[in-house]
DOPA-990410 format. One line per field, with one value per residue (C-alpha): residue in one letter; residue number from 1; x, z, y. Coordinates in Angstrom, 1 decimal. Each point is the difference from the previous one (the first is absolute). Example, Ala and Ser with C-alpha at 12.3 -4.5 7.8 and 13.67 -1.06 7.14 Angstrom:
2
type = [A; S] $
seq = [1; 2] $
px = [12.3; 1.4] $
pz = [7.8; -0.7] $
py = [-4.5; 3.4] $
// end
This chain:
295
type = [X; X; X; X; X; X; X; X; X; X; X; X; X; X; X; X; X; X; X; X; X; X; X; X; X; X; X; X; X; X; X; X; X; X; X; X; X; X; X; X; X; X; X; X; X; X; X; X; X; X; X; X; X; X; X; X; X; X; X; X; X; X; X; X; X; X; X; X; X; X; X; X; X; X; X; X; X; X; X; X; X; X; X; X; X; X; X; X; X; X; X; X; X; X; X; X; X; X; X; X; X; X; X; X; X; X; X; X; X; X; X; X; X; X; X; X; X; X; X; X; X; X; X; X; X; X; X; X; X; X; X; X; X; X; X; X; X; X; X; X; X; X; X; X; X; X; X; X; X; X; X; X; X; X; X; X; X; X; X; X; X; X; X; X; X; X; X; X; X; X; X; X; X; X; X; X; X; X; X; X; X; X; X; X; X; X; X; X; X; X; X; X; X; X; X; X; X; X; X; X; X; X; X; X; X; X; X; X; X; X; X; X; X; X; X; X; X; X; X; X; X; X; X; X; X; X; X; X; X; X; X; X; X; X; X; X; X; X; X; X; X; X; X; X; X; X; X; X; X; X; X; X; X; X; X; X; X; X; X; X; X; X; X; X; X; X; X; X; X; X; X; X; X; X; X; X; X; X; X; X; X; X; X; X; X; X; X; X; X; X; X; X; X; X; X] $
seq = [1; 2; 3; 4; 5; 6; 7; 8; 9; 10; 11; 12; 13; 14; 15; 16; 17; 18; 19; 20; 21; 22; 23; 24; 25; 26; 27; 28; 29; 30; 31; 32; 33; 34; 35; 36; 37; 38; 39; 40; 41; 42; 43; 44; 45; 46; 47; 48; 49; 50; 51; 52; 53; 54; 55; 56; 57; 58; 59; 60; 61; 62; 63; 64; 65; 66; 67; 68; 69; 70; 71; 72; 73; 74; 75; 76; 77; 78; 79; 80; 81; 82; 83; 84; 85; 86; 87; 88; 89; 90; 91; 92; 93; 94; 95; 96; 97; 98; 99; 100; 101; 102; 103; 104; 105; 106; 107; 108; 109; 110; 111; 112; 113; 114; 115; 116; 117; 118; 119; 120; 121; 122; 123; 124; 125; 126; 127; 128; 129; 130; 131; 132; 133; 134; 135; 136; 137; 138; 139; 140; 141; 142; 143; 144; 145; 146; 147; 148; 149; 150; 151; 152; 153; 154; 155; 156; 157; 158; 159; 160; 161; 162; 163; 164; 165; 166; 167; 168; 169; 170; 171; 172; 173; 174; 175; 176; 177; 178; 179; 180; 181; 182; 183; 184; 185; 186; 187; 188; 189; 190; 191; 192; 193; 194; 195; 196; 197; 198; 199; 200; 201; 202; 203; 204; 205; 206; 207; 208; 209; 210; 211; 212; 213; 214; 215; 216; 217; 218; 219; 220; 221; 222; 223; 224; 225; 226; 227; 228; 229; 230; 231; 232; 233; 234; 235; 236; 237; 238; 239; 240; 241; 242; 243; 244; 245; 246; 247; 248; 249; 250; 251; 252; 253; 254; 255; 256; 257; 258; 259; 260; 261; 262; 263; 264; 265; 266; 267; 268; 269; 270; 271; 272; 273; 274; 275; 276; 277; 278; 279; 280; 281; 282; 283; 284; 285; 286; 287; 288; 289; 290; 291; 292; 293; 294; 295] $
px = [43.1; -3.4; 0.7; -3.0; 1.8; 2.9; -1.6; -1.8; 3.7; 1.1; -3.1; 0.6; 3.7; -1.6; -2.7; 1.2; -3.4; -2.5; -2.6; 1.7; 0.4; -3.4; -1.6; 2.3; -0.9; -3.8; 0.3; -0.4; 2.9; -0.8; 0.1; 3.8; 1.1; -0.9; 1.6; 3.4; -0.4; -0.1; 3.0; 1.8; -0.5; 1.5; 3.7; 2.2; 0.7; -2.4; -1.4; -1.7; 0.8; -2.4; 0.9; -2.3; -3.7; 1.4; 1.1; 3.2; 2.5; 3.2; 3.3; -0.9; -3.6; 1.8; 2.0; -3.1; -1.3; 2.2; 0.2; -3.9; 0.3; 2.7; -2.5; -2.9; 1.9; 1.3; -4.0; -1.0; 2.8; -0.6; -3.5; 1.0; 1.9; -3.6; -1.8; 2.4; 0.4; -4.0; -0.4; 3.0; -1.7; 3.0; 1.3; -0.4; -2.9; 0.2; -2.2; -0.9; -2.6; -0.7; 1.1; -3.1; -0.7; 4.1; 0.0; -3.5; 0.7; 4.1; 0.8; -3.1; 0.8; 4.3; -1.5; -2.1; 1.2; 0.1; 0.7; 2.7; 2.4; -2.1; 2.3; -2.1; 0.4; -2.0; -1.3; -1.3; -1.3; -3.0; -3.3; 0.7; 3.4; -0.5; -1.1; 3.6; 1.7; -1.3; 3.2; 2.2; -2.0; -1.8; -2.9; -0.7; -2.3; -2.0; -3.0; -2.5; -3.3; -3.3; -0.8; 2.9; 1.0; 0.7; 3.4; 0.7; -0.9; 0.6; 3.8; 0.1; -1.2; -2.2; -1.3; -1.8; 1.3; -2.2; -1.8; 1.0; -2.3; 2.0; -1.3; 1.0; 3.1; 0.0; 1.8; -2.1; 0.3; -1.9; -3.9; -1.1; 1.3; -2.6; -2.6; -0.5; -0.6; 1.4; -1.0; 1.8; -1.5; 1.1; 3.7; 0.0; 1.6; 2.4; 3.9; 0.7; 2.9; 0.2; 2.2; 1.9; -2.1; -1.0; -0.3; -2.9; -1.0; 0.0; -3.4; -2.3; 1.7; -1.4; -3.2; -0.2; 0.5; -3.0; -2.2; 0.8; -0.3; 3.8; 3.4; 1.8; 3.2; 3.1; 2.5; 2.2; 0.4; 1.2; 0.2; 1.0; -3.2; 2.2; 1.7; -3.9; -1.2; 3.0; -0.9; -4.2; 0.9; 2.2; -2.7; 1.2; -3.3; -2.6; 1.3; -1.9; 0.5; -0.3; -1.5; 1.8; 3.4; 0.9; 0.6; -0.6; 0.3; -1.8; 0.7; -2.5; -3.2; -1.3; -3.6; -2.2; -1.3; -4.1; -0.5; 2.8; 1.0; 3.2; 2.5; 2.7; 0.5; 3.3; 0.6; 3.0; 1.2; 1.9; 1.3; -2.2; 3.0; 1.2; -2.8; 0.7; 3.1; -1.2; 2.1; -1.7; -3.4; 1.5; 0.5; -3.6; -1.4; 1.4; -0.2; -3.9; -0.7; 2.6; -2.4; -2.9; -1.6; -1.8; -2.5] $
pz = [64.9; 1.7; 3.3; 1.4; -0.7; 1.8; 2.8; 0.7; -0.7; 3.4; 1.7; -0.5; 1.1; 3.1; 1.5; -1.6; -1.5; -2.6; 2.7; 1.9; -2.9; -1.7; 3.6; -0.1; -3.3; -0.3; -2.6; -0.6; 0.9; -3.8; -1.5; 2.2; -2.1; -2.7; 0.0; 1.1; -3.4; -1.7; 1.0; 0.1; -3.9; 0.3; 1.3; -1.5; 3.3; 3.1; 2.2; 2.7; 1.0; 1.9; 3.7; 1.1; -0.5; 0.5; -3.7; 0.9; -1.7; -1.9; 0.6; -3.6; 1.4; 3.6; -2.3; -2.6; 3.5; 1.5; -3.8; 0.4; 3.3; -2.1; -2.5; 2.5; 1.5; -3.1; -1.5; 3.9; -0.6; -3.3; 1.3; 2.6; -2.5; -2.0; 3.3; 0.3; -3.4; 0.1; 3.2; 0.0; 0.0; -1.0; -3.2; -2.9; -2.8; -3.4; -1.8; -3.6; -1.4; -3.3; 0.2; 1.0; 2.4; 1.2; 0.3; 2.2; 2.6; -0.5; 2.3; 2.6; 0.4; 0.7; 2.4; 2.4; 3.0; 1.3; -3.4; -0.8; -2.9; -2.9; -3.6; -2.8; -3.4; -3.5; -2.5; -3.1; -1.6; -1.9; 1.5; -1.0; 1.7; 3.5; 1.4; -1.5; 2.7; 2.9; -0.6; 0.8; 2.7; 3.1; -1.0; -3.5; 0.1; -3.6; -2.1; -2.7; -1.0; 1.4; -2.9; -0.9; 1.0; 3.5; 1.1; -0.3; 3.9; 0.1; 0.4; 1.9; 2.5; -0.8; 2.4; -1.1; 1.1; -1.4; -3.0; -2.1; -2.6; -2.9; -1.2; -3.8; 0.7; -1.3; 0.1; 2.2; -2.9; -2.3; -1.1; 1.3; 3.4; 1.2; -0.6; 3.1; -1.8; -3.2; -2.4; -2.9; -3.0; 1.8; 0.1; -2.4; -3.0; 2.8; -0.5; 2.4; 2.6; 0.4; 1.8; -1.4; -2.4; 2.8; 2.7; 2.5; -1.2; -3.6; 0.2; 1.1; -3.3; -1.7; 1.5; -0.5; -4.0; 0.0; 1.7; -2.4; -2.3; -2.2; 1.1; 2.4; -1.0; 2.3; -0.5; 3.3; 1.6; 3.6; 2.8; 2.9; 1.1; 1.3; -3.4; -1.4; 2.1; -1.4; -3.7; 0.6; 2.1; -3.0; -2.3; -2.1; 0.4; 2.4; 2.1; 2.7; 3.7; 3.1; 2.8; 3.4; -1.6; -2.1; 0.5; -3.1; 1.6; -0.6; -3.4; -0.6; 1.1; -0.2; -1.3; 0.6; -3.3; 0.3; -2.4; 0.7; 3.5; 0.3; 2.7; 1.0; 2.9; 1.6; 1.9; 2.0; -1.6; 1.7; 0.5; 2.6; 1.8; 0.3; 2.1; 2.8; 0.7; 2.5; -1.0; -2.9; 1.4; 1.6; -3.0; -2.0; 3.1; 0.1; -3.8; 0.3; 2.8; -2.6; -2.4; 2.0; -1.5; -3.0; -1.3] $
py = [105.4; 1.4; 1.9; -2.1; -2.9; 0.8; 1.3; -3.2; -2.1; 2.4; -0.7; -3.4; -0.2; 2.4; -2.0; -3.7; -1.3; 0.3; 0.3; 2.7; 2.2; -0.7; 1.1; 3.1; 0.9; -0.6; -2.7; -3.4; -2.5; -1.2; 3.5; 0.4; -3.1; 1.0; 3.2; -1.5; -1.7; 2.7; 1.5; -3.4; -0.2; 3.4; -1.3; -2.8; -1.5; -1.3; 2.4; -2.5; -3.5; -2.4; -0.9; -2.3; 1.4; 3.7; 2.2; 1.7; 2.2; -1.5; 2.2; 2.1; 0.2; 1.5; 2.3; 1.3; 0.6; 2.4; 1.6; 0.7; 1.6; 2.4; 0.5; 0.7; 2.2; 2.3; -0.2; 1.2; 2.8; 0.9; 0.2; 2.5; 2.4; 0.0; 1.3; 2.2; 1.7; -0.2; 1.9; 2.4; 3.9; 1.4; -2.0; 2.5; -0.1; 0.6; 2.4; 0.4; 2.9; 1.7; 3.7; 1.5; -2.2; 0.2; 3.3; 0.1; -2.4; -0.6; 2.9; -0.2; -3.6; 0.2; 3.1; -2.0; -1.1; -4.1; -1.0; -2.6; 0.8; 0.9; -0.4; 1.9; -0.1; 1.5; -2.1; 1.1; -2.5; -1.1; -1.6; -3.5; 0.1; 0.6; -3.4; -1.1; 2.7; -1.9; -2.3; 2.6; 2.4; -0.7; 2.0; 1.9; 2.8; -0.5; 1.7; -1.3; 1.3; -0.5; -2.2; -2.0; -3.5; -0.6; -1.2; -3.7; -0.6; -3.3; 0.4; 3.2; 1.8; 3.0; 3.1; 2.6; 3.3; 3.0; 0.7; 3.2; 2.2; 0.6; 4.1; 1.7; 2.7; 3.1; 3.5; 1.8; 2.9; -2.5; 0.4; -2.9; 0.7; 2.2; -3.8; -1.8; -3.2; -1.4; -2.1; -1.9; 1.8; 3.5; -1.5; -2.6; 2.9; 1.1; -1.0; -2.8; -1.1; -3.6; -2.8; -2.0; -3.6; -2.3; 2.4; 0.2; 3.3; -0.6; -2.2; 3.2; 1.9; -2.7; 0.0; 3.7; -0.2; -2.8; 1.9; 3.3; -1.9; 1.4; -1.2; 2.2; 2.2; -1.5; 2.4; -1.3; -2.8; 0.5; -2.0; 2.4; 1.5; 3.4; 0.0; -0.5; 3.0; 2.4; -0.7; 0.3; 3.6; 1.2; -0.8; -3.4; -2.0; -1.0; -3.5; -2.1; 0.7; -2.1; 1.7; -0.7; -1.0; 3.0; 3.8; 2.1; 3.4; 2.9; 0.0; -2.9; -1.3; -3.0; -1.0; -2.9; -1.8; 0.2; -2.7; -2.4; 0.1; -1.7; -1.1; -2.8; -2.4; 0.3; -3.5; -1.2; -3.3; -2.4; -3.8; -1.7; -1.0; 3.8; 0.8; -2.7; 2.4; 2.2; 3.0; -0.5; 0.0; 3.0; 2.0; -1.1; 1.8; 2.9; 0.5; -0.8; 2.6; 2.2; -0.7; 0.5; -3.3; -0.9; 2.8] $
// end
């Protein structure tokens, strides 16, 4: 049964003519008929009886009736709760961010003051799988390269939170460390650190062997940028870097590539519905001033 209906079966038990309700409603007296219709074909007994010239409700009409007001009532409720949930500052928000990223902002953001209950969580996972986490998180902090695909905006949400330059690592012991600049054919014979297949990270290797022209050397494949930066320090390979979200140490520096600039986007992604929570809204904020926007 529409809700519409209904609500004009009340009316009409309420102000006891077609006329009446059609003037109250904005409508035609014809259009009010023909809507009663409707919902009679709806029910297996009469709803309205003729008395006279005047339409009026029979005793199941009278009794649909008061049901309506019941279910007007519960939608206008229900309704309520929404507004509620939707405006509450303090209901907590989920958060979702690849390690570098988690480790950057994580302890900034559960540090600032006026926040509602922020619940954080680490997920390493490949590019293609982060729109999927939007089921289970408020927000999801993500990365991609500067060239690949953009994420599938049509069902979520996506804001831009910085840029990053991705620079080669390198023991700061190492003979190429005293270069400012880099470029592929000075590290292309180098042994190489790289994530995991289907990684962000992985695409510049690959970019890097093209434009050396030779394939590269992978001797580890590590995720864990701080577990990265122990292995280039000790010696076991040059790896890739990003520059805002890492700390190396002293033991390694970190050089631009001359020839093949490279860098990701790191985005928040998100439901649309999410970000009519304003504790959600809340949160975006702050991890965009965190961020200090897209660069």
């Amino acid at each position: 049964m529409d809700l519409h209906h209904l609500r004009l079966l009340r009316e009409l038990g309420d102000r006891g003519s077609v006329a009446a309700v059609a003037r109250a409603m904005h409508i035609t007296p014809s259009a009010v008929s023909q809507q009663l219709r409707s919902l009679q074909r709806s029910a297996r007994v009469p709803l309205t009886e003729r008395q006279g010239r005047r339409l009026v409700l029979t005793e199941a009409g009278r009794a649909l009736a008061a049901a309506a007001i019941e279910v007007s009532t519960a939608l206008d409720r229900a309704g309520r709760a929404v507004d509620d949930y939707l405006d509450d500052p303090a209901r907590p928000v989920t958060v979702a961010a690849f390690h570098s990223a988690a480790l950057t902002w994580f302890g900034p953001l559960l540090g600032r003051a006026g926040l509602p209950p922020v619940r954080c969580s680490d997920q390493d996972v490949a590019q293609a799988g982060f729109p999927a986490l939007v089921a289970d998180y408020d927000l999801v902090l993500a990365h991609r390269l500067a060239h690949s695909p953009p994420w599938p905006a049509d069902r979520l949400t996506v804001v831009p939170l910085r840029h990053e330059p991705l620079y080669v690592a390198l023991p700061a012991s190492h003979r190429l460390a005293s270069h400012t600049t880099l470029t592929a054919a000075d590290v292309a014979a180098e042994p190489w650190i790289s994530v995991r297949p289907g990684f962000p990270l992985e695409g510049v290797l690959t970019a890097i062997a093209a434009a050396a022209g030779r394939p590269l050397d992978i001797t580890h494949r590590v995720n864990e940028f701080s577990v990265v930066a122990a292995i280039v320090a000790a010696g076991g390979g040059l790896a890739l870097l990003p520059g805002h979200t890492s700390r190396p140490g002293p033991d390694v520096v970190l050089r631009p590539l001359a020839d093949l600039p490279a860098g990701r986007h790191i985005d928040v992604l998100a439901r649309p519905e999410n970000l009519h929570r304003a504790a959600v809204r809340t949160v975006l904020n702050a991890l965009r001033e965190l961020a200090g926007g897209p660069h």
